[in-house]
Structure formats: structure tokens, C-alpha cells
C-alpha positions as CSV (number, residue, x, y, z in Angstrom):
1,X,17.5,-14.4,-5.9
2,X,19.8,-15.2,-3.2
3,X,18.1,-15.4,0.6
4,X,18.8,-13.7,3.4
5,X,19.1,-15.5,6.2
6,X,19.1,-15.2,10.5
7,X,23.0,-14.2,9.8
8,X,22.6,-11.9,6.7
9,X,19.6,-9.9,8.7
10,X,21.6,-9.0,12.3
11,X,24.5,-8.1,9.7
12,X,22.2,-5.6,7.9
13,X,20.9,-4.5,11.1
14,X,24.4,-4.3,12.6
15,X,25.4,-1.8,9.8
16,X,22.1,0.3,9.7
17,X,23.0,0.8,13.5
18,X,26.2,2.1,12.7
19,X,25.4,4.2,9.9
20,X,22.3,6.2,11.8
21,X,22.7,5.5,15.4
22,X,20.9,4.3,18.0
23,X,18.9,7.9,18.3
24,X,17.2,7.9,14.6
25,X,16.3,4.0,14.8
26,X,13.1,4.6,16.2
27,X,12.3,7.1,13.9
28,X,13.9,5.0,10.9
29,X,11.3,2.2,12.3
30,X,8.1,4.2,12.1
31,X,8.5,5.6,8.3
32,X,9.1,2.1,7.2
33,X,6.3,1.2,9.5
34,X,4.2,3.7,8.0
35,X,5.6,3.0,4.1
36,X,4.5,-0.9,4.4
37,X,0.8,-0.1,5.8
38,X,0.3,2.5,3.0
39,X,1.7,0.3,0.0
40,X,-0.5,-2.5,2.0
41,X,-3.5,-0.4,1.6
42,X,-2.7,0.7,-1.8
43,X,-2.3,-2.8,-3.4
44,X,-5.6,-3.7,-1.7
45,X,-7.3,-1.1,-3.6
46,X,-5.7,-1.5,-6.8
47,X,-6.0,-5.5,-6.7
48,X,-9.9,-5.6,-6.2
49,X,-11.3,-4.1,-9.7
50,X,-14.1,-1.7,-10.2
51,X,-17.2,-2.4,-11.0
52,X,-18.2,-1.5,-14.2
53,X,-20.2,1.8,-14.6
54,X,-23.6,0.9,-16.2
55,X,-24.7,3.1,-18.2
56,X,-28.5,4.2,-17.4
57,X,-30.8,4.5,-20.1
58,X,-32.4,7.8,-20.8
59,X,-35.8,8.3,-18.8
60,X,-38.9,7.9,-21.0
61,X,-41.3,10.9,-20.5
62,X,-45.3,9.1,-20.1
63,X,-47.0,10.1,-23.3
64,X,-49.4,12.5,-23.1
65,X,-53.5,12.1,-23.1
66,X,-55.5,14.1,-25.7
């Protein structure tokens, strides 16, 4: 996987600015904002497992005096 460099970012940036405008860029920034914190919180959730349900065993009626 190639990197992306300093260069390769302002490029990206450069064209995203051209493509939407300088008007939608704030509102471009708060989705993906918005996207990251939720996958964040999702793979937090999903990468601590369960505990495992334990299974309660049946409650024993006292036995009965004659």
C-alpha cells in the first residue's frame, strides 16, 4: 500500500476543494467528523467481548415438615 504523503494530502484536499467548494467544506468536515466518532465507538463495543451468560440453576423449593 502506497503512502500518502504532506504532498499527496494538500493535492487531495486541493481537488475536494474544487469539486464541492468552499461553502459545503464545513459541512463535508462534520459528517466525516461524525462517521469516525461512531465507527470509533462501534469497534470499541465490538472489540471488548461479552461476558458469558451463566446460566442459573433452578431454585430448590425447602422440603416440607410433616
Amino acid at each position: 500500500m502506497p503512502n500518502v504523503g504532506f504532498p499527496e494530502l494538500i493535492l487531495i484536499l486541493a481537488v475536494v476543494l474544487l469539486v464541492f467548494g468552499p461553502g459545503k467544506l464545513p459541512e463535508i468536515g462534520k459528517a466525516v467528523g461524525r462517521s469516525l466518532r461512531e465507527f470509533r465507538e462501534a469497534s470499541s463495543t465490538a472489540a471488548t467481548p461479552a461476558a458469558p451468560r451463566q446460566r442459573k440453576s433452578p431454585a430448590r423449593r425447602p422440603k416440607r415438615k410433616a
